[in-house]
LOTITI-38572 format. One line per field, with one value per atom (N, C-alpha, C): residue number from 1; x, y, z; atom name. Coordinates in Angstrom, 2 decimals. Each point is the difference from the previous one (the first is absolute). Example, Ala and Ser with C-alpha at 12.3 -4.5 7.8 and 13.67 -1.06 7.14 Angstrom:
2
num	c(1/1/1/2/2/2);
u	c(13.19/-0.89/0.90/-0.35/0.82/-0.77);
v	c(-5.69/1.19/1.20/1.05/1.19/1.09);
w	c(7.80/0.00/0.00/-0.72/0.06/0.73);
atomo	c(N/CA/C/N/CA/C);
//
This chain:
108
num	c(1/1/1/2/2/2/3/3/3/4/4/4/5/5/5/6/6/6/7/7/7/8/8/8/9/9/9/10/10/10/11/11/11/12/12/12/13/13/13/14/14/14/15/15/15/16/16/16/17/17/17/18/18/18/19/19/19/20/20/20/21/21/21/22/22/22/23/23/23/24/24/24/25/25/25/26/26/26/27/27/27/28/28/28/29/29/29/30/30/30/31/31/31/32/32/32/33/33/33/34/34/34/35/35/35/36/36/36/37/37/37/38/38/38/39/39/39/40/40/40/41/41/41/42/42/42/43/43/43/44/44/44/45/45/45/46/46/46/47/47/47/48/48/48/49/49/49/50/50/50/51/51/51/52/52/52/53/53/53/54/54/54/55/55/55/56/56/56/57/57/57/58/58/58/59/59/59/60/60/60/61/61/61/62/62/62/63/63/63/64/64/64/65/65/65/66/66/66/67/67/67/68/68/68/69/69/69/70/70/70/71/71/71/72/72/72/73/73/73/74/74/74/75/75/75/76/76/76/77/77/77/78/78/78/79/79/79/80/80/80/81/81/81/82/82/82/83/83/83/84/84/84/85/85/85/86/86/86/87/87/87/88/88/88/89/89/89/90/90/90/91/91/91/92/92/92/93/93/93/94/94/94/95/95/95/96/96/96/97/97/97/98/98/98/99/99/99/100/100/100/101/101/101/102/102/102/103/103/103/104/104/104/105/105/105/106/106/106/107/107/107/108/108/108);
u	c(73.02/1.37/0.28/0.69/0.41/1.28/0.85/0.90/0.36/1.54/0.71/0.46/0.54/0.54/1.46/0.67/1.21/-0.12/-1.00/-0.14/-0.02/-0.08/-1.07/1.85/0.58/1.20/1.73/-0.50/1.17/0.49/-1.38/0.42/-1.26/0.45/-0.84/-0.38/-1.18/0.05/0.16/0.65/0.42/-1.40/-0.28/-0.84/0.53/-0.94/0.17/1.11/0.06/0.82/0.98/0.55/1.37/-0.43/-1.09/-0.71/0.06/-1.18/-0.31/0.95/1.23/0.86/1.32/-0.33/1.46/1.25/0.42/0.94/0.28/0.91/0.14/-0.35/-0.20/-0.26/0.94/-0.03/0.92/1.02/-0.59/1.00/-0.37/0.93/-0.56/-0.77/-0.91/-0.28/1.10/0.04/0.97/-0.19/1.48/-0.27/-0.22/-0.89/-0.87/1.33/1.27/0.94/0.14/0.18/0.49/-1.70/-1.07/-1.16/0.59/0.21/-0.39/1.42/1.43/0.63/-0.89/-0.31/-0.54/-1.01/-1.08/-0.43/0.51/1.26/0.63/0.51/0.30/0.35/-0.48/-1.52/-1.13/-0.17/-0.31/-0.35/1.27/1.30/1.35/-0.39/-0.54/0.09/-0.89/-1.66/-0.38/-0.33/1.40/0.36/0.84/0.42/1.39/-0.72/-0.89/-0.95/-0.56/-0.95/-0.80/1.55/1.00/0.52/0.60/0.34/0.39/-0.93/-1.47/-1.40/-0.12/0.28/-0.63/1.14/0.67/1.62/0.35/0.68/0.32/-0.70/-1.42/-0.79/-0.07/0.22/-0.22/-0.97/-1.14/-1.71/-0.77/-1.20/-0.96/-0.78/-0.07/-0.98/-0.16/1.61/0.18/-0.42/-0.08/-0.21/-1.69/-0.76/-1.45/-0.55/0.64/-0.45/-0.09/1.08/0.68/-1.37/-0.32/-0.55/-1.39/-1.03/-1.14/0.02/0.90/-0.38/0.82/0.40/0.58/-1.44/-0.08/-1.21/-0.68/-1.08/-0.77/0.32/1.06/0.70/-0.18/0.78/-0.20/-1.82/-1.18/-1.19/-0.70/0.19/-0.07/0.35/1.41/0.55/-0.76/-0.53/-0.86/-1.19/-0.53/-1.62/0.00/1.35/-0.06/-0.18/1.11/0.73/-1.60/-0.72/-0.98/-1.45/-0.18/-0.62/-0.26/1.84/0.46/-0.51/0.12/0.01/-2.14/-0.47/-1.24/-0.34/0.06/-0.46/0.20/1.70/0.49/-1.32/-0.08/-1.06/-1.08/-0.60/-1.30/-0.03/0.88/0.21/0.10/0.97/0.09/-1.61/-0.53/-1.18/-1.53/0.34/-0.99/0.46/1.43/0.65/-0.97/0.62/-0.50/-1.71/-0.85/-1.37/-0.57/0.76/-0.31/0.71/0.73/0.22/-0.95/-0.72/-1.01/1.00/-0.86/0.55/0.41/0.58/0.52/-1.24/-0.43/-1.11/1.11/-0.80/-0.05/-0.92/0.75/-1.12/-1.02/0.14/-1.03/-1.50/0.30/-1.13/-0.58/0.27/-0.64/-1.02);
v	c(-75.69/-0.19/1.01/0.99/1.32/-0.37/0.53/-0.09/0.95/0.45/1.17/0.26/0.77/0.34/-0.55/0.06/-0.40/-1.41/-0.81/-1.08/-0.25/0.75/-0.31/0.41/0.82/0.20/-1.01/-0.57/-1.42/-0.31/-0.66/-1.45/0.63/0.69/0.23/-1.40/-0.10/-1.01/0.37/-0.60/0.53/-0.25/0.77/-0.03/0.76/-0.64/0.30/-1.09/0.18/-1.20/-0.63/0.39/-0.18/-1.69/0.36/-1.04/-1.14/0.44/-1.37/-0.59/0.46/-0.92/-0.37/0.61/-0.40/0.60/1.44/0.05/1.66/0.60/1.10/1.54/0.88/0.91/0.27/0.75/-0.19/1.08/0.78/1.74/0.72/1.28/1.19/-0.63/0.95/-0.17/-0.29/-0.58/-0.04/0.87/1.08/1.00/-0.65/0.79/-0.33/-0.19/0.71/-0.97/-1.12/-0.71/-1.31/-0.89/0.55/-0.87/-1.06/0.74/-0.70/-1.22/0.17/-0.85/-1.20/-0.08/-0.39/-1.12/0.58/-0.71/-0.81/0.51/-1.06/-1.26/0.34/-1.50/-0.90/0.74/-0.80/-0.83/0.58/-0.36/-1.68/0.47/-1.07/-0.84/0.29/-1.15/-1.32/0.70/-0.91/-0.35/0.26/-0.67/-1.12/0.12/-1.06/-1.03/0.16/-0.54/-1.44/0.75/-0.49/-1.10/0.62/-1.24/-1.04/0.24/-1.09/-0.52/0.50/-1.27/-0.96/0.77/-0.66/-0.41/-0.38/-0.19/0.62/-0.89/0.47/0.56/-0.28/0.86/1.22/0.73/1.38/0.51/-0.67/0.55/-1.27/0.59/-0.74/-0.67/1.12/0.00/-1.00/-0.52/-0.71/-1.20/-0.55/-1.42/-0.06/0.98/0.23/-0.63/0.73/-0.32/-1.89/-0.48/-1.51/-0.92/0.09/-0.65/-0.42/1.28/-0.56/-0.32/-0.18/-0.71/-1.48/-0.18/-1.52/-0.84/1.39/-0.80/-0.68/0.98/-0.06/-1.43/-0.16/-1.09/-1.48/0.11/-1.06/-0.36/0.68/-0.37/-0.08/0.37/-0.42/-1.67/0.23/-1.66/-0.95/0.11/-0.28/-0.68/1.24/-0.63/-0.76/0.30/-0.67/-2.03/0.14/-1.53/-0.65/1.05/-0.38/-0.42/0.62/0.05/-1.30/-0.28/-1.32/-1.18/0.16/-1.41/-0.25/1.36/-0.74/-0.10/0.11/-0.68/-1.27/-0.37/-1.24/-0.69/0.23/-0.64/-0.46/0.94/0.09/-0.84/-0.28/-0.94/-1.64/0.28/-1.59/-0.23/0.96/-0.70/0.03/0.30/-0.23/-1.43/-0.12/-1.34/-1.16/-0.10/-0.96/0.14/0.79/-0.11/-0.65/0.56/-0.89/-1.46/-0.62/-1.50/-0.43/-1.21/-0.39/-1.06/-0.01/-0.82/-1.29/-0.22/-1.55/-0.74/-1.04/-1.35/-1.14/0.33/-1.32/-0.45/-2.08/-0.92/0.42/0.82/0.44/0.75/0.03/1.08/-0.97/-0.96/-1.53/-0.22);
w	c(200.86/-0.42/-1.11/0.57/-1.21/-0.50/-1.21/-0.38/-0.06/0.18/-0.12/-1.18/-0.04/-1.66/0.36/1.15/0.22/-0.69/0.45/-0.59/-1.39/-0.53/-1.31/-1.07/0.81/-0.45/0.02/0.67/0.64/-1.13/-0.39/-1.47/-0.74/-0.90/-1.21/-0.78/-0.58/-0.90/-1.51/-0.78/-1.25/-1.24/-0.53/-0.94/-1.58/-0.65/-1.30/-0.89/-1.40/-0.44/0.31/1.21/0.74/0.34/1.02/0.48/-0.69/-1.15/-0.51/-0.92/-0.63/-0.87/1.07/1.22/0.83/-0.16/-0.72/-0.71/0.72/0.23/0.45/-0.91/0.14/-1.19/-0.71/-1.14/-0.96/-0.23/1.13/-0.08/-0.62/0.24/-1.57/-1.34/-0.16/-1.67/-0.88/-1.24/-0.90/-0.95/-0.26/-1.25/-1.11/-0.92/-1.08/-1.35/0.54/-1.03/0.20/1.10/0.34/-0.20/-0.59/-0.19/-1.48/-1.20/-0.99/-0.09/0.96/0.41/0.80/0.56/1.07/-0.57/-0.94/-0.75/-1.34/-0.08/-1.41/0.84/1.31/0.85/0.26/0.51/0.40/-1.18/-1.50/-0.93/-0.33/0.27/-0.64/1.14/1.18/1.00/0.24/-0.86/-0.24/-1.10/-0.98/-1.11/0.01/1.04/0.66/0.49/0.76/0.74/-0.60/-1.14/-0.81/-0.80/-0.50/-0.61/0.81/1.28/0.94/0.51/-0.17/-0.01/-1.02/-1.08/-1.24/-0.93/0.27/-0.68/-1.13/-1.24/-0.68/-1.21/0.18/-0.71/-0.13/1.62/-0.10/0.74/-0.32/0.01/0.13/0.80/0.84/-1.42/-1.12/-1.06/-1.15/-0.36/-0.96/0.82/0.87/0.94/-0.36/0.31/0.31/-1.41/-1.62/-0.98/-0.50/0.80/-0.13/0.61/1.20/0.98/-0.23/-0.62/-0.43/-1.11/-0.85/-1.60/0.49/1.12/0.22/1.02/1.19/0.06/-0.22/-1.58/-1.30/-0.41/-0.28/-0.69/0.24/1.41/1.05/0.03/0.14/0.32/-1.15/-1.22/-1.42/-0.22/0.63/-0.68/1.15/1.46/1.27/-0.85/-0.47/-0.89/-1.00/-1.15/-0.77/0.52/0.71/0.48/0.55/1.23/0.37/-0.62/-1.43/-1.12/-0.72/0.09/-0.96/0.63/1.81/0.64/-0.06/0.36/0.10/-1.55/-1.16/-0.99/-0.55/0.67/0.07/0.52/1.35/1.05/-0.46/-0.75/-0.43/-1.28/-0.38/-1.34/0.58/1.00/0.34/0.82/0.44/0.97/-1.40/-1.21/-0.93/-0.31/-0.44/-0.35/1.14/1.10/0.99/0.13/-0.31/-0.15/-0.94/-1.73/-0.66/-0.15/0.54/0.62/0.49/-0.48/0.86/1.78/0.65/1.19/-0.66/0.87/-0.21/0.56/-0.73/0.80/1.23/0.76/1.06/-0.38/0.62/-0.19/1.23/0.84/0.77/-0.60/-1.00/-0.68/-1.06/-0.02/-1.03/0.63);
atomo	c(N/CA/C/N/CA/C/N/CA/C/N/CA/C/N/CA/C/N/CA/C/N/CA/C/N/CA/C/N/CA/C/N/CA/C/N/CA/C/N/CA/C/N/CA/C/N/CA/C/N/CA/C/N/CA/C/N/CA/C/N/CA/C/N/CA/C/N/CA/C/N/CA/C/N/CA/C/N/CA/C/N/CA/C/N/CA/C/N/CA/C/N/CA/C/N/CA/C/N/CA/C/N/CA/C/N/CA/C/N/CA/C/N/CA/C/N/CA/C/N/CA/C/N/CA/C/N/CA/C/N/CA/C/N/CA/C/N/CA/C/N/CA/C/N/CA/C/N/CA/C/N/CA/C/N/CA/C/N/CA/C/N/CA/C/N/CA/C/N/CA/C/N/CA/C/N/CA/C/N/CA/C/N/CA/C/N/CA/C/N/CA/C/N/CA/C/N/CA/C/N/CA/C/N/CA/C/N/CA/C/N/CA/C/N/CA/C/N/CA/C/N/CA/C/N/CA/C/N/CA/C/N/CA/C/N/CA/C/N/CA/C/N/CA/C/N/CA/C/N/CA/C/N/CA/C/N/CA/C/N/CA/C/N/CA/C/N/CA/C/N/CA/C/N/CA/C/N/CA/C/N/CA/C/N/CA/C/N/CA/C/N/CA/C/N/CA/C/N/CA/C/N/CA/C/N/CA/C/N/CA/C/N/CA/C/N/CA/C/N/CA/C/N/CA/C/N/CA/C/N/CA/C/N/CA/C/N/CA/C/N/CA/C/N/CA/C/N/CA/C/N/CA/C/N/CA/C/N/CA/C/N/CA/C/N/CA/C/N/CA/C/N/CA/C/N/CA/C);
//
């Protein structure tokens, strides 16, 4: 089973980045004036971006500093509470040891 070149010419298969992002090529190069435009957009767009993620903060950054000192906080006040209850514990179960039992007339 040979193949022709007629064949091989029908339906090209498309290769290279076209392929793999799905997206058609992008045309001419862009002149090197229209670069540093190009990049002040990119730059405002995912500035826009970032504040319609992160509301009225602005920035991802000020949130990040908040979160582990509440954490911190929260599992600080965790141990403390947990700290408090077993020494409670440990107090009432010395209390009830030193109580002697109660006598039944069973033990006369």
């Amino acid at each position: 089973m040979r193949i022709e070149s007629a064949q091989l010419t029908e339906h090209p298969v498309p290769v290279g980045p076209s392929l793999a992002l799905n997206v058609p090529d992008s045309g001419p190069p862009t002149p090197s004036a229209e670069l540093p435009l190009l990049a002040v957009a990119r730059i405002r767009r995912r500035q826009l971006n970032s504040a319609l993620l992160h509301g009225p903060s602005r920035s991802w950054r000020d949130r990040r500093r908040v979160w582990p000192a509440t954490a911190a906080g929260l599992v600080l006040v965790a141990m403390i509470i947990s700290g408090a209850a077993v020494a409670q514990a440990y107090h009432r179960q010395q209390q009830i040891d030193a109580t002697p039992p109660p006598s039944t007339s069973a033990d006369r």
